[in-house]
PyMOL Python script that loads the backbone (N, CA, C, O; Angstrom):
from pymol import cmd

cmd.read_pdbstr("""\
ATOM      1  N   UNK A   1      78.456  17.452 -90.329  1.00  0.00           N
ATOM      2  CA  UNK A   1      77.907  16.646 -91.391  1.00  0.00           C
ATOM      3  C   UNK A   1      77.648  15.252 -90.841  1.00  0.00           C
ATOM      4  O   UNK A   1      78.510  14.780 -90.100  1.00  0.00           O
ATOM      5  N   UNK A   2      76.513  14.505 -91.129  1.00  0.00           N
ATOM      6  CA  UNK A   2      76.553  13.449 -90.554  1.00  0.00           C
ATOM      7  C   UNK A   2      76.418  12.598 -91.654  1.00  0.00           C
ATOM      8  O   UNK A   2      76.239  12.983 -92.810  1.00  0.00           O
ATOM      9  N   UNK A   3      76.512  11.359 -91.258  1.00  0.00           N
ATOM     10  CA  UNK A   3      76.562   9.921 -92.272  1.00  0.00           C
ATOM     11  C   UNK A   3      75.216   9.568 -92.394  1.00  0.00           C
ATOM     12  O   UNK A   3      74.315   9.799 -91.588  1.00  0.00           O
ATOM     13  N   UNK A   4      75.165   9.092 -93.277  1.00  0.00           N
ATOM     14  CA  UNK A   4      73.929   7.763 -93.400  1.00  0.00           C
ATOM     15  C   UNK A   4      73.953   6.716 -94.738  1.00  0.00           C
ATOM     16  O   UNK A   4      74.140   6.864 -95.946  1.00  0.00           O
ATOM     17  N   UNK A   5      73.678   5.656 -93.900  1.00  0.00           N
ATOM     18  CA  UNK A   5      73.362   4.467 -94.497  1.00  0.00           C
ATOM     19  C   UNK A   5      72.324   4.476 -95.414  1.00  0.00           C
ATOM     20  O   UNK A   5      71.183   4.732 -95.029  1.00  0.00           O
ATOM     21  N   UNK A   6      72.684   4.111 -97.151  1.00  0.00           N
ATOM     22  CA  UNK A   6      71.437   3.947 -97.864  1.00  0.00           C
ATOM     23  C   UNK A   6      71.810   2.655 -98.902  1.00  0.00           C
ATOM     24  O   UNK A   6      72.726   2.540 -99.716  1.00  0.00           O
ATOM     25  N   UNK A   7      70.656   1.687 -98.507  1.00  0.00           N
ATOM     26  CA  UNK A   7      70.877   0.835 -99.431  1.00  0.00           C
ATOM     27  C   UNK A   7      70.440   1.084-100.607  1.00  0.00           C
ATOM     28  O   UNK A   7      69.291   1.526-100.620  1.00  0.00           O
ATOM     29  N   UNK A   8      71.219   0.891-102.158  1.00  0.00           N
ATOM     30  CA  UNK A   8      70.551   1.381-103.142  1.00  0.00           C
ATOM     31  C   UNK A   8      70.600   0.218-104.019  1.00  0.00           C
ATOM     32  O   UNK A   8      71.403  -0.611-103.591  1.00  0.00           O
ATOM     33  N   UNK A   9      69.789  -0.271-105.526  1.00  0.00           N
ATOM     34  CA  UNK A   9      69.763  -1.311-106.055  1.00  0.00           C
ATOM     35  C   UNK A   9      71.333  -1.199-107.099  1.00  0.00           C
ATOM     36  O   UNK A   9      71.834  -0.154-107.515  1.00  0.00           O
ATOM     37  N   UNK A  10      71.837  -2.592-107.316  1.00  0.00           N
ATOM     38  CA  UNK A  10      73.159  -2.755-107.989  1.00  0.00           C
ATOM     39  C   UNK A  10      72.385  -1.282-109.213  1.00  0.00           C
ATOM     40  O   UNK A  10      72.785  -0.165-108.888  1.00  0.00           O
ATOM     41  N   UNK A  11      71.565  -1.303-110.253  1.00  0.00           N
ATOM     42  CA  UNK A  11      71.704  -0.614-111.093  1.00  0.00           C
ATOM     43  C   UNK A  11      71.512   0.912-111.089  1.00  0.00           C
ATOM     44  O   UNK A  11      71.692   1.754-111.969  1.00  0.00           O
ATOM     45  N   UNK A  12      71.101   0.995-109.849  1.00  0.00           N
ATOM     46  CA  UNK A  12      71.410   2.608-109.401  1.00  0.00           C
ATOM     47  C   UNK A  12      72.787   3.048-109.129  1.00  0.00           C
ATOM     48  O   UNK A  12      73.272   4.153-109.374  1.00  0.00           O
ATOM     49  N   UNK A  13      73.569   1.617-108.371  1.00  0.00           N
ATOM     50  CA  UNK A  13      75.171   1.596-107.990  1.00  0.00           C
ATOM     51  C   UNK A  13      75.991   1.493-109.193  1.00  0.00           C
ATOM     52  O   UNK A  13      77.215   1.518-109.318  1.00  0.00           O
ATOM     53  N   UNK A  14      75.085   1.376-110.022  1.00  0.00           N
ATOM     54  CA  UNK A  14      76.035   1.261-111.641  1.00  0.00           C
ATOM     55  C   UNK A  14      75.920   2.901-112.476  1.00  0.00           C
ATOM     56  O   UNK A  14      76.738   3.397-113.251  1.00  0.00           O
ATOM     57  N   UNK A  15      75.143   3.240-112.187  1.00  0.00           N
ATOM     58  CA  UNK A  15      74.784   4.198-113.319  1.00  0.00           C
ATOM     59  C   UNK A  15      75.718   5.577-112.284  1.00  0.00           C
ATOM     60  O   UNK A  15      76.547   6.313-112.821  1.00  0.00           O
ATOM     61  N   UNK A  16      75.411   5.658-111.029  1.00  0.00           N
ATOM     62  CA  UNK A  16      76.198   6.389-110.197  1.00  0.00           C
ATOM     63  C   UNK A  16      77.976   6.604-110.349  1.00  0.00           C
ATOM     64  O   UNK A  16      78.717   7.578-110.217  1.00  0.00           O
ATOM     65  N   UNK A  17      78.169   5.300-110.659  1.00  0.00           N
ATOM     66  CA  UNK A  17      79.402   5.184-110.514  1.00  0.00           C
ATOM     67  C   UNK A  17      80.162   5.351-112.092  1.00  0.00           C
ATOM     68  O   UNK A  17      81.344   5.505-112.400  1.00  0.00           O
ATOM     69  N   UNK A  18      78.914   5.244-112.912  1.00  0.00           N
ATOM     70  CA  UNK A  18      79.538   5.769-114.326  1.00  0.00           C
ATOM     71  C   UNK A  18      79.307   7.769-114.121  1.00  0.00           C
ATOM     72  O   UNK A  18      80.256   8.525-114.330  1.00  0.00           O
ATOM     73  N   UNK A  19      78.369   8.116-113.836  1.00  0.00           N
ATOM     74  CA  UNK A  19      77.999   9.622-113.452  1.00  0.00           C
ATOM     75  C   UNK A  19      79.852  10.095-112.679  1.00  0.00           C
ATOM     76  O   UNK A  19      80.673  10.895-113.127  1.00  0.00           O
ATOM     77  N   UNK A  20      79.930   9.261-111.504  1.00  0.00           N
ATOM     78  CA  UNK A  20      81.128   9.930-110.913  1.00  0.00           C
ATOM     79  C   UNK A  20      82.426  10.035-111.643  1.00  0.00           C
ATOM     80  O   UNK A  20      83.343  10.823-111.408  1.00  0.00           O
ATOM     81  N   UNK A  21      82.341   8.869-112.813  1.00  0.00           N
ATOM     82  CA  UNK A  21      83.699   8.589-113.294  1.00  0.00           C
ATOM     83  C   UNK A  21      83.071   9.969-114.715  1.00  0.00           C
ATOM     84  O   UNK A  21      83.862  10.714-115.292  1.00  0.00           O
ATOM     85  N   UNK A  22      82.310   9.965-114.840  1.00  0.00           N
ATOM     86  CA  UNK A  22      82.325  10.860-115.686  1.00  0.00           C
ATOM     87  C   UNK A  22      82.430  12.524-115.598  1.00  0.00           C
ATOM     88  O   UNK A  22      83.021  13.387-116.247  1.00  0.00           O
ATOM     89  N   UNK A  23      81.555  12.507-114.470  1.00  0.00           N
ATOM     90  CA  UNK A  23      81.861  14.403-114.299  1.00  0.00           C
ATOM     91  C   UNK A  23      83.628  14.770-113.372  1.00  0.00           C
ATOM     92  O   UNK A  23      84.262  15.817-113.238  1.00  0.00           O
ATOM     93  N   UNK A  24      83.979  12.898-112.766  1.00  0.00           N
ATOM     94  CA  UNK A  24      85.475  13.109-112.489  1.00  0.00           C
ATOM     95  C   UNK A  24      85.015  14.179-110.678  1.00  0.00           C
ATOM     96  O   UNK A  24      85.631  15.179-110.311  1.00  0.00           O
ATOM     97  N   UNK A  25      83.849  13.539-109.935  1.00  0.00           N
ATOM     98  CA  UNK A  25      83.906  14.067-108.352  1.00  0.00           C
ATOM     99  C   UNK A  25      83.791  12.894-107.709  1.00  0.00           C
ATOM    100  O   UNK A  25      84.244  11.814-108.090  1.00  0.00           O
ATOM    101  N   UNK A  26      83.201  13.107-106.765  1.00  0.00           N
ATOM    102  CA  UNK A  26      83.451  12.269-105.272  1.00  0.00           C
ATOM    103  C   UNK A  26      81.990  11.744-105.287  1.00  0.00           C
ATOM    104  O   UNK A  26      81.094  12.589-105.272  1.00  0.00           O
ATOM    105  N   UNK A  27      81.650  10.359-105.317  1.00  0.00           N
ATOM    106  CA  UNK A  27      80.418   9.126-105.153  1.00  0.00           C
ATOM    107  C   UNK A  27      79.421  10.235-104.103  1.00  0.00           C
ATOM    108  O   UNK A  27      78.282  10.436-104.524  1.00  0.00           O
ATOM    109  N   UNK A  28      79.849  10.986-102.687  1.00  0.00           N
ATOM    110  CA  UNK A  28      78.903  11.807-101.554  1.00  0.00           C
ATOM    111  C   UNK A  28      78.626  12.994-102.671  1.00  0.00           C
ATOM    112  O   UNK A  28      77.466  13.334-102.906  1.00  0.00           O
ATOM    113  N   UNK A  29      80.017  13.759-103.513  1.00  0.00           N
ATOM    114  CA  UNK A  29      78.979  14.995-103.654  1.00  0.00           C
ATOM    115  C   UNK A  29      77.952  15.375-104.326  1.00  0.00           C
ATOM    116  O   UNK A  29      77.198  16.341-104.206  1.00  0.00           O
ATOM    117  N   UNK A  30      78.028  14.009-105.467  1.00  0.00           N
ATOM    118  CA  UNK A  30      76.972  13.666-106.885  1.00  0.00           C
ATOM    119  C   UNK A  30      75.995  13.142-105.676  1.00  0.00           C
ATOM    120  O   UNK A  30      74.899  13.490-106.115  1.00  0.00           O
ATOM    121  N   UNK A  31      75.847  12.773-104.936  1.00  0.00           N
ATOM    122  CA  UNK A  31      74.534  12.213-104.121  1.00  0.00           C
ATOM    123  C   UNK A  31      73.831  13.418-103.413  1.00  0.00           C
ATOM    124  O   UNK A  31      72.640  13.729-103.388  1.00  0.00           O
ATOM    125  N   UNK A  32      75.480  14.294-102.558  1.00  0.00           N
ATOM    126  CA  UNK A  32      74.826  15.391-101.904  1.00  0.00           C
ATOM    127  C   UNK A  32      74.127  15.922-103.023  1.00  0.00           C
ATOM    128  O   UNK A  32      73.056  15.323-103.118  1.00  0.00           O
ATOM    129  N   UNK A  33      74.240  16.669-103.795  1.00  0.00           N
ATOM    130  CA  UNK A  33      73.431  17.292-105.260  1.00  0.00           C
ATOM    131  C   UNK A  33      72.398  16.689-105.649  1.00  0.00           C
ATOM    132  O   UNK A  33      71.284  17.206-105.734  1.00  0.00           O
ATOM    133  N   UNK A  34      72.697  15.469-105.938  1.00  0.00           N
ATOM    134  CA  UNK A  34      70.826  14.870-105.970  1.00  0.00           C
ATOM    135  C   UNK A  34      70.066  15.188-105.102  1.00  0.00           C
ATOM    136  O   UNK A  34      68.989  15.752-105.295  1.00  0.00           O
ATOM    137  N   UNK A  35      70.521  14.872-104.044  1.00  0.00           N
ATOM    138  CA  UNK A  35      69.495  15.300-102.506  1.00  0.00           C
ATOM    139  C   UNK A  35      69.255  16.591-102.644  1.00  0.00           C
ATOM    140  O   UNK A  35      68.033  16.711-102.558  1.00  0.00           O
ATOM    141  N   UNK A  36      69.790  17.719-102.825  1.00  0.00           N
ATOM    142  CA  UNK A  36      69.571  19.171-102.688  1.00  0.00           C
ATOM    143  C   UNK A  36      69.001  19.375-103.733  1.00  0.00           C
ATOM    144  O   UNK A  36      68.029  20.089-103.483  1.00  0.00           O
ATOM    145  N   UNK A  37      69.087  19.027-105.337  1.00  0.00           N
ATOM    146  CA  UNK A  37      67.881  18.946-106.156  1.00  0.00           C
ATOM    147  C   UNK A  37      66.521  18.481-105.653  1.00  0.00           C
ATOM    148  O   UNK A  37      65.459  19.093-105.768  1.00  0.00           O
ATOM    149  N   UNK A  38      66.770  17.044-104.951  1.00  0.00           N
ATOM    150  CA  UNK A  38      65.352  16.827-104.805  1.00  0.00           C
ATOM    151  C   UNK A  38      64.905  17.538-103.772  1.00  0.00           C
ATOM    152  O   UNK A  38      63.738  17.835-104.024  1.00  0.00           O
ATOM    153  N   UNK A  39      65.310  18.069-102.487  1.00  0.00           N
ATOM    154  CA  UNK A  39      64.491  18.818-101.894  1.00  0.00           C
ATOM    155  C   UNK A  39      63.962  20.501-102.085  1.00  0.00           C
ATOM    156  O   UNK A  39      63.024  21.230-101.761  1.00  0.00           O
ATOM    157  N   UNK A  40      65.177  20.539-102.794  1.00  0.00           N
ATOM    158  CA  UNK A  40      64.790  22.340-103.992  1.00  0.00           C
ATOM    159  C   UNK A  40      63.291  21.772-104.841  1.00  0.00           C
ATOM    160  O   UNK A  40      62.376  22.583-104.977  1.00  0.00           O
ATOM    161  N   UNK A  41      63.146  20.424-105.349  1.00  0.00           N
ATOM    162  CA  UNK A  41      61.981  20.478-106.871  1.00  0.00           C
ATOM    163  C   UNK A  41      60.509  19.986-105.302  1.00  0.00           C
ATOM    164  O   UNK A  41      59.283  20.024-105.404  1.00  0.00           O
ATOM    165  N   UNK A  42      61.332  19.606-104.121  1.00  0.00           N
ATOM    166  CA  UNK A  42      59.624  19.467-103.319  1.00  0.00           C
ATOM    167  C   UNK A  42      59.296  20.893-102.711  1.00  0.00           C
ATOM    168  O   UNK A  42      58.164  21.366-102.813  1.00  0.00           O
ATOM    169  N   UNK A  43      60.228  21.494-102.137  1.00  0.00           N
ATOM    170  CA  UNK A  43      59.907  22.750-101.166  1.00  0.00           C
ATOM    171  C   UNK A  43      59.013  23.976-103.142  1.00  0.00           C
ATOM    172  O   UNK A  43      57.860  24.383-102.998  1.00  0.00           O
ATOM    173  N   UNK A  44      59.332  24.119-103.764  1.00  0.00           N
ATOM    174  CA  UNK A  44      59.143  24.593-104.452  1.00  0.00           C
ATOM    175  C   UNK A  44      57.581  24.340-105.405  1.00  0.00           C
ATOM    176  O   UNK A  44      56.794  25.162-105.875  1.00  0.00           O
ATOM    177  N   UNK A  45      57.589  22.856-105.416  1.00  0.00           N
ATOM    178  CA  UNK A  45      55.662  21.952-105.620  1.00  0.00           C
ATOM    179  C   UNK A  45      55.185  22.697-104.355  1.00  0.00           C
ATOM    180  O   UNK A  45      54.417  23.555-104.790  1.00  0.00           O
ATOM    181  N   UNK A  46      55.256  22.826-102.822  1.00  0.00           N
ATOM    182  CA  UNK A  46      54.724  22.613-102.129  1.00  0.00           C
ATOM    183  C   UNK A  46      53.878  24.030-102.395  1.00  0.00           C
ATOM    184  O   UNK A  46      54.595  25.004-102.622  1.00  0.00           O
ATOM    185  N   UNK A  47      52.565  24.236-102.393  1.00  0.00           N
ATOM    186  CA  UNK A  47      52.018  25.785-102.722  1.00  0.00           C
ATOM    187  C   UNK A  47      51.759  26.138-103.984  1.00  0.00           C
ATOM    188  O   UNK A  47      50.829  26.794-104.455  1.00  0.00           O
ATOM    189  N   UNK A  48      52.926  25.499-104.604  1.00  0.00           N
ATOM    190  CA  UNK A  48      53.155  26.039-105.977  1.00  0.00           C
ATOM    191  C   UNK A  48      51.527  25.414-107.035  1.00  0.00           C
ATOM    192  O   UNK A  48      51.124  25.617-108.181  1.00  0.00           O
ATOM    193  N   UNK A  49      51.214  24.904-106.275  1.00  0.00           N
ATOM    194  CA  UNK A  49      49.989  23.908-107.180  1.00  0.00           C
ATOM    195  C   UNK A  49      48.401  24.940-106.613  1.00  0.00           C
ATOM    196  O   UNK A  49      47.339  25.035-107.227  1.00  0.00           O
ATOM    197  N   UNK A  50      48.573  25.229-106.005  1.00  0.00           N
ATOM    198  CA  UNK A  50      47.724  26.109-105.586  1.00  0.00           C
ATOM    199  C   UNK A  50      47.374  27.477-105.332  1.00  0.00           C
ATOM    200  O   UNK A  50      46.364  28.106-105.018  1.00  0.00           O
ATOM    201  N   UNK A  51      48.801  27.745-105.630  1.00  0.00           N
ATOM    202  CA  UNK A  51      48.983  29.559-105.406  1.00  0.00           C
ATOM    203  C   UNK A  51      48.106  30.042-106.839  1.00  0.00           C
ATOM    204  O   UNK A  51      48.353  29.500-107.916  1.00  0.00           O
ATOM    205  N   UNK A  52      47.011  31.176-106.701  1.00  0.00           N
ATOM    206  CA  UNK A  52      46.172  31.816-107.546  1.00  0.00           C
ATOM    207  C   UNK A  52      44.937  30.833-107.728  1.00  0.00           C
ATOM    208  O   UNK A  52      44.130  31.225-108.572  1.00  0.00           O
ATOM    209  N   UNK A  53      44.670  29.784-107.181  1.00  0.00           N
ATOM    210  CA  UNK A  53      43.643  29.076-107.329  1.00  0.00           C
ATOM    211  C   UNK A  53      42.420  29.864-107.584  1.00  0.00           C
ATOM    212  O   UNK A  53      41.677  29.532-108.508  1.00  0.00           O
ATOM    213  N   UNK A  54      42.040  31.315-106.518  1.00  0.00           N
ATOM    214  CA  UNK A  54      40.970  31.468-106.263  1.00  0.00           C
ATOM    215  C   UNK A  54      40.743  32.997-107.644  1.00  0.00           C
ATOM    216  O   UNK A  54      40.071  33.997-107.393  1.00  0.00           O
ATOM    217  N   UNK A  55      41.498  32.764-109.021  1.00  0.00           N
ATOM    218  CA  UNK A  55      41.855  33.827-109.381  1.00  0.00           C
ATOM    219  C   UNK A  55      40.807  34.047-110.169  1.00  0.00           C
ATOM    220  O   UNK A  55      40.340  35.185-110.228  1.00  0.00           O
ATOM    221  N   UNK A  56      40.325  33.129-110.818  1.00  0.00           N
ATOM    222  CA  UNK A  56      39.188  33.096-111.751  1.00  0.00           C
ATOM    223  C   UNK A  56      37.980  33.144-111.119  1.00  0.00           C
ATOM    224  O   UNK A  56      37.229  33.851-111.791  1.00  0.00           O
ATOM    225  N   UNK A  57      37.371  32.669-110.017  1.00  0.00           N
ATOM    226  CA  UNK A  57      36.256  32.437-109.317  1.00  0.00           C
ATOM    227  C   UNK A  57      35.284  33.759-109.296  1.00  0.00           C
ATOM    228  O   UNK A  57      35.694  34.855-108.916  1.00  0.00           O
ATOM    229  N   UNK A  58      34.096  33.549-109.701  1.00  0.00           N
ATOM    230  CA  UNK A  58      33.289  35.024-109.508  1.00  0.00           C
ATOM    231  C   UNK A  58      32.843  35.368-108.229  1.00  0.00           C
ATOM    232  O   UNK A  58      32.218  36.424-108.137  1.00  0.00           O
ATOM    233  N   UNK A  59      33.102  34.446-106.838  1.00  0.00           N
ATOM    234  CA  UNK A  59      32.709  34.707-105.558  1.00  0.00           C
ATOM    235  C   UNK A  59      33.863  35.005-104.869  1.00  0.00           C
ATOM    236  O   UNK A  59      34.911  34.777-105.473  1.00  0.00           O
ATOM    237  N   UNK A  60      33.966  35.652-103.277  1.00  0.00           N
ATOM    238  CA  UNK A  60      34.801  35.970-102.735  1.00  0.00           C
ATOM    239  C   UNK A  60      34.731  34.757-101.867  1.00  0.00           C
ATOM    240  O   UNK A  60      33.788  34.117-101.402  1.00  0.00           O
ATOM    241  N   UNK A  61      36.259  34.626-101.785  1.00  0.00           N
ATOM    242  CA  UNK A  61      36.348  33.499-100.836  1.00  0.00           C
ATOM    243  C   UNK A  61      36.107  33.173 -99.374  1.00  0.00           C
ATOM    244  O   UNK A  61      36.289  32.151 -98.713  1.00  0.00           O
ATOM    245  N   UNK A  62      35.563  34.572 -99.044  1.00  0.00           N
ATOM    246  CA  UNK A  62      35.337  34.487 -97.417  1.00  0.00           C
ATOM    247  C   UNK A  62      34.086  34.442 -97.492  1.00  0.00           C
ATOM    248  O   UNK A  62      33.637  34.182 -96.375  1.00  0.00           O
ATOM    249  N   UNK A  63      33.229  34.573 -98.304  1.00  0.00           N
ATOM    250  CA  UNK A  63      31.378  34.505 -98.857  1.00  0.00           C
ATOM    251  C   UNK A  63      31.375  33.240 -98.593  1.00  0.00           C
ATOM    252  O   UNK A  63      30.734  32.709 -97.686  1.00  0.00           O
ATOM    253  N   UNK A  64      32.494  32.400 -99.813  1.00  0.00           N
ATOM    254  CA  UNK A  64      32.673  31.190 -99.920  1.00  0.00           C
ATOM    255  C   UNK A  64      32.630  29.900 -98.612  1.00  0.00           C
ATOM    256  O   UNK A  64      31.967  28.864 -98.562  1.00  0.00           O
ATOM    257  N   UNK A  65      33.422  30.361 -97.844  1.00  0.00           N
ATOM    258  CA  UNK A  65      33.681  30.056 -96.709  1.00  0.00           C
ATOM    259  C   UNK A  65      33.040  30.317 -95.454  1.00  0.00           C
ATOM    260  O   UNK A  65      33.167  29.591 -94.468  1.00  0.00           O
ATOM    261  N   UNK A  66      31.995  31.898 -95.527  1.00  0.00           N
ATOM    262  CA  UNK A  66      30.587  31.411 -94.701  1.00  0.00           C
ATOM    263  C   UNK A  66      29.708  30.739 -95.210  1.00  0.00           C
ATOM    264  O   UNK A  66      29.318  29.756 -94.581  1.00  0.00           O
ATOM    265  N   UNK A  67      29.028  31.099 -96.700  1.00  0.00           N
ATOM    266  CA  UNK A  67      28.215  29.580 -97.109  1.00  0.00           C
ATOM    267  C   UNK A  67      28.176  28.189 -96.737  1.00  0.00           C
ATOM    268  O   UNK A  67      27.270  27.369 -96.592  1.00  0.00           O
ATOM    269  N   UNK A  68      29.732  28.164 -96.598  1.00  0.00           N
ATOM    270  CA  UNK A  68      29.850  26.326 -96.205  1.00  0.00           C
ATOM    271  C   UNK A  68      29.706  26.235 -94.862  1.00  0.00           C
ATOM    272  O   UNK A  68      29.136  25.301 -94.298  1.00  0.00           O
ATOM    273  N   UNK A  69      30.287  27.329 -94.236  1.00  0.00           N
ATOM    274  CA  UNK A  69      30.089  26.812 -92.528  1.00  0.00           C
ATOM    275  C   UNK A  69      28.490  26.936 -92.306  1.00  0.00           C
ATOM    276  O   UNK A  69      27.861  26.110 -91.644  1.00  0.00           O
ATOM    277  N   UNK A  70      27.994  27.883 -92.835  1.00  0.00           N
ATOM    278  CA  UNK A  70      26.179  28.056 -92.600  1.00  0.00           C
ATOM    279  C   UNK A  70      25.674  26.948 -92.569  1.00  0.00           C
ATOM    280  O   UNK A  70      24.635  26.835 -91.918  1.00  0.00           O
ATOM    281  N   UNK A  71      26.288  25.642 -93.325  1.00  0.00           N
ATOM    282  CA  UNK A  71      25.278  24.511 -93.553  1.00  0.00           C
ATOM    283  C   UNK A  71      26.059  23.419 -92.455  1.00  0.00           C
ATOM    284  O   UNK A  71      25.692  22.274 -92.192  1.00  0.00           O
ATOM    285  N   UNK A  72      26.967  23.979 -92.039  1.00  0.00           N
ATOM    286  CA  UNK A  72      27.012  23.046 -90.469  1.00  0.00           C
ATOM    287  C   UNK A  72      25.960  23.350 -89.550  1.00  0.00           C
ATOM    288  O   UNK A  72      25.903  22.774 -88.463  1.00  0.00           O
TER     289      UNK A  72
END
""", "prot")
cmd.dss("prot")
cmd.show_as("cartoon", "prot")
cmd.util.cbc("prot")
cmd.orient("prot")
């Protein structure tokens, strides 16, 4: 496990430290958990905005995709 340094603003250091006194854990593991939320809600956007794009379209996408190169 390694360390790191993060400076955060006093009212993030406030609201944190009411969160820890409240769920009653440790200042790292309420942070580790934020961090693993936030990289679970990006890996999960990533694709996710585009997967079925081509679902409605009345052309095939490889038609699609010689048309455009033709006009290079």
């Amino acid at each position: 496990m390694s360390r790191i340094l993060v400076d955060l603003p006093d009212a993030q250091v406030e609201e944190l430290a009411a969160l820890v006194e409240r769920e009653q854990r440790s200042r790292a593991a309420v942070i580790r958990d934020a961090i693993d939320a936030y990289i679970a809600q990006h890996k999960r956007a990533v694709g996710a905005d585009v997967f079925g794009l081509w679902k409605s379209k009345k052309i095939d996408g490889l038609e699609y995709q010689q048309e455009l190169r033709s006009e290079w």
